[in-house]
N, C-alpha and C positions, 0 to 999 in steps of 0.2 A: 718385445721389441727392445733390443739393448739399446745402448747411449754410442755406439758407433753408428748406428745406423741413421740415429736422431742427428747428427754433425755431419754424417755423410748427406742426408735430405738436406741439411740446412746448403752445407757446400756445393751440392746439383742446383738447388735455387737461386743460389747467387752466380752459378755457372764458373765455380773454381777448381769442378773435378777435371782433370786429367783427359786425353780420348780412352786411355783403359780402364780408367776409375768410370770412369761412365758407360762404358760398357758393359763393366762389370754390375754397376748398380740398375740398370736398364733389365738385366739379366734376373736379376734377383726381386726386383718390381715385376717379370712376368711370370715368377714364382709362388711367390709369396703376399697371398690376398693380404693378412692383417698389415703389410708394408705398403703394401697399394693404396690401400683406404686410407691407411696415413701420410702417403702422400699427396693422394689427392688432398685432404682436407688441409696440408699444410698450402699447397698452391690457392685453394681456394681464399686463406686466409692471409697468405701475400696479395694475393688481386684487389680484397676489398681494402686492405692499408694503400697499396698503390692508386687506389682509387681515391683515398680519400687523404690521401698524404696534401699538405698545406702548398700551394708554388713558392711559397718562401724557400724554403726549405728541398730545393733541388740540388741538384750538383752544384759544386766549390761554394756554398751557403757562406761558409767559415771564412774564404778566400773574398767574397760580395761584401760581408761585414768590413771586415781590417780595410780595404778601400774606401766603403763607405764614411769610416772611422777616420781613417785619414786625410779625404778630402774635406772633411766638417774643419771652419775656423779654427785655430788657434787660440786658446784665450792668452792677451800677453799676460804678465805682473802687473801690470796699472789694469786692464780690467779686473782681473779680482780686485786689488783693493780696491779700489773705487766700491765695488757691488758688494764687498766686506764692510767698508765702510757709511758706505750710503745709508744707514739708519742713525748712525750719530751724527751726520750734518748737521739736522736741525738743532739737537743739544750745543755742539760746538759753535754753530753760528748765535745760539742764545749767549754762551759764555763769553765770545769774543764781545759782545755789543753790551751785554752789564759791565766785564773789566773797561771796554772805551767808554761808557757814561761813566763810571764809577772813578777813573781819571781824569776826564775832564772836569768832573766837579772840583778836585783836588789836583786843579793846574798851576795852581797859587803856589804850590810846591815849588814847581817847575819854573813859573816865572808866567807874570803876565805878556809876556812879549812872544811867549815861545807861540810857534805855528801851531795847525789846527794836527796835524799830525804827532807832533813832538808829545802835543799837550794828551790827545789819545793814548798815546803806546808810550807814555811814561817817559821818555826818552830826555834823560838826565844830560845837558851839555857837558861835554868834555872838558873839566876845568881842573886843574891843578887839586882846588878844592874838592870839587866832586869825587877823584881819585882817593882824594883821604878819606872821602866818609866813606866811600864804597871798599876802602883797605883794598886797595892793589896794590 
């Protein structure tokens, strides 16, 4: 059995010959036993794949996906980060609350007068002075 005739059985199976090309190979199947046995055994072995082929996996599979794909959420840029960042929260909410105690202890700096905010976040008033030490 050459390799034309293995491509012609595979193309009668998928039903892409021709009406003369199938004629012609209908012709040669009432011929030729060892091409007969080999095609029956090739239909037999499309029937049990067709039998056990997945229903995922039917026609426009590919076409079912890319919709399915497309109608799935959107993730924007703030949910990633957020879900990027959601593990350092807890680190960064520790840092923020040692720098606010750790300035409030030393609001004496700042001035006893300053508010409860100033005296947390350091927040040096705007003084002629302050610009000096701070060299702007």
């Amino acid at each position: 059995m050459t390799d034309s005739y293995r491509s012609e059985m595979l193309r009668a199976l998928t039903g892409e010959l021709s009406a003369s090309e199938r004629e012609a190979f209908e012709r040669a199947l009432a011929t030729d036993d060892a091409l007969r046995a080999e095609w029956e055994s090739l239909q037999k072995v499309s029937g049990l794949l067709q039998e056990s082929r997945a229903d995922s996996f039917r026609p426009f599979f590919a076409t079912r996906v890319a919709q399915r794909i497309k109608s799935q959420h959107e993730e924007s840029l703030t949910d990633a980060l957020v879900w990027l960042f959601r593990p350092l929260a807890p680190v960064a909410i520790a840092v923020v609350a040692f720098l606010a105690l750790s300035n409030w202890n030393e609001r004496e700096l700042i001035g006893d007068d300053a508010s409860f905010l100033a005296a947390i976040f350091a927040a040096v008033p705007a003084t002629p002075e302050a610009a000096y030490v701070l060299d702007m």
